[in-house]
Phi, psi and omega in degrees: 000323192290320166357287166319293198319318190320293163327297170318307197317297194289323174329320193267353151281339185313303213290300177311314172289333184297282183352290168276028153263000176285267163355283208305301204294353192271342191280339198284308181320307171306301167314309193287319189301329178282354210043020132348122196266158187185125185297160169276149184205148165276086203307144145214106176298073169327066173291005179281297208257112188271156184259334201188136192244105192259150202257166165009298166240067191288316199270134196222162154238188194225137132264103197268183177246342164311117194278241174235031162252014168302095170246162176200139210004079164047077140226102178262096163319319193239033140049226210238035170245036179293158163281344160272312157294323203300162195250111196275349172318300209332153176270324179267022128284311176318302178300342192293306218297291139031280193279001128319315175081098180020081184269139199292123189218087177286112162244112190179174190177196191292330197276035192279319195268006159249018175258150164223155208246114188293134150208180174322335183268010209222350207284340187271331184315087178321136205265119180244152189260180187308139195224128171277151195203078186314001214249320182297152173346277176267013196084015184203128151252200212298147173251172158205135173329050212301136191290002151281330156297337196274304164326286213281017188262313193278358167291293177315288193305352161260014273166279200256013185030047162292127163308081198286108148266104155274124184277147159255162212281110146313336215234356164321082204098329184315169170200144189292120180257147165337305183298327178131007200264170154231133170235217221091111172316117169344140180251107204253015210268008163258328195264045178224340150282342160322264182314356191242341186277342183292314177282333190333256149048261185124012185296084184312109160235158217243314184229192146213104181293140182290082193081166205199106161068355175278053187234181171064244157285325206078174153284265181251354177217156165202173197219123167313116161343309187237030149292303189287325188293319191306292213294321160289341184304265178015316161288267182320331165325308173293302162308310172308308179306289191283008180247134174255154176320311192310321213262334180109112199260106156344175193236161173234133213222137198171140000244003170078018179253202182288129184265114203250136162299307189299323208281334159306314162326303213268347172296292175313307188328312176277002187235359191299273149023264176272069202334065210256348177254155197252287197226133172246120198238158172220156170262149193211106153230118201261354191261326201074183181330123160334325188235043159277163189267004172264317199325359182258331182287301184290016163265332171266001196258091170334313151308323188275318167310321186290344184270032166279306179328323175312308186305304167316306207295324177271342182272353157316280174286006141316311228288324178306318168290317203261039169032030194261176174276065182207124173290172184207142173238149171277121177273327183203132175224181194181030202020256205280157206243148126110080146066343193110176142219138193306142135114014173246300198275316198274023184215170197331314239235339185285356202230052173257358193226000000 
């Protein structure tokens, strides 16, 4: 066994030596092309030692909801790759998802806080997908989850032994406070009927998260601090009840936004007490806007990249002071914000760093 392990081991390094002999030989190119004079120099590579270690599901994907009339600077991206559309049949998704080996699968996104969740109180009601509306929140208005789609989504995922983290609509119920927040307690009895037809069910989802990008500054919405630790305790509140030991209690998850320290801190801090978060995710998109006119030089330039280690490095020591039992995950990065861009984020050049 250690034999095997050994082998994996040095296989996960390879990629990394290549790299930086990838690097090396492309600056000499470069450099020779500008006519530039350059030393010759040797690389060495320490495969004995590792700097850093990833655990299983290092590696994660996303299922977003956004529907294919999503455009951003006159580029509509995302086709027919809705949490709703998508063709959970195709065989090479299944087989991609499949050949992961219990690959980590957040399904959520900015539209998570404009869903409602089909039940019995809804059944007269038409379950409608995203109708655009520039006026709405997020550019959309509210959808709703039909629980038959929900069946065949969790039909895939048990299909591809995915690990399923789902965000849930946050914004339930809310009303616009003096500071520019929205507050209110979380109206939590639809995304509670969600969670209780998921265990009927027997459906294995791994976590369930609170919300989408509304911590902090926010995006296009934000919710006070110690509004959102009440709700989640709200949350947990919800899982306990409806999860029995026997069945495997979900991880509760929260909050999926931009990461400001103070407003992280005072989060663990308020939910510490009643150990009610599990895991605290932040977002990375390190490139900034898609259509800045630079993105291609700061996908290559390795300094301007590095200065992602500030975020990690401060959301490390929150997690460290405030001595609670809570892990901390990237919930969704992506190099460029608003969908990407063709021929960067979606090729070859998005995965030098």
């Amino acid at each position: 066994m250690a034999g095997v392990l050994q082998g994996q081991h040095d296989l996960l390094r390879l990629p990394a030596v290549l790299l930086v002999l990838f690097a090396v030989m492309n600056a000499a190119a470069w450099t020779a092309e500008a006519g530039e004079v350059s030393d010759q120099g040797t690389v060495v590579v320490d495969s004995a030692a590792a700097i850093a270690t990833t655990d299983d599901n290092f590696i994660c994907a996303g299922l977003d909801w956004w529907p294919s009339d999503k455009c951003n600077y006159g580029t509509c991206s995302w086709g027919n790759a809705s949490v709703l559309n998508l063709d959970l049949s195709n065989p090479v998704l299944l087989n991609a998802v499949k050949a992961f080996s219990s690959l980590r699968l957040r399904v959520g996104g900015s539209l998570d806080d404009e869903v409602i969740y089909e039940n019995e109180d809804l059944a007269q009601q038409p379950c409608i997908p995203f109708v655009k509306n520039d006026s709405a929140l997020f550019g959309y208005n509210e959808a709703c989850l039909p629980l038959s789609r929900w069946d065949q989504l969790n039909d895939f995922f048990h299909k591809t032994s995915a690990q399923v983290v789902f965000g849930l609509n946050a914004l339930n119920g809310r009303v616009p406070m003096q500071d520019g927040s929205l507050g209110g307690p979380w109206k939590h009895e639809n995304a509670q009927s969600l969670i209780r037809y998921t265990a009927d069910k027997g459906y294995d989802i791994y976590g369930w998260e609170l919300g989408n990008e509304l911590s902090g500054k926010g995006i296009r919405a934000r919710i006070d601090v110690a509004q959102y630790a009440a709700d989640l305790i709200s949350l947990k509140k919800v899982v306990d009840e409806i999860y029995s030991i026997d069945q495997g209690k979900p991880l509760v998850i929260a909050p999926g936004g931009n990461f400001e320290a103070e407003w992280y801190s005072e989060f663990i801090d308020k939910t510490k007490a009643s150990s009610s978060l599990d895991v605290i995710t932040h977002h990375m998109f390190i490139l900034g806007a898609a259509n800045d006119d630079h993105l291609v030089e700061k996908i290559l330039n390795s300094s301007y990249l590095d200065g992602v280690a500030l975020t990690f490095n401060g959301l490390r020591d929150v997690v460290r002071e405030s001595n609670a039992a809570v892990v901390a995950w990237v919930g969704e990065a992506g190099g460029a914000y608003n969908s990407g861009r063709h021929l960067v984020t979606d090729s070859f050049v998005s995965s030098l760093w």
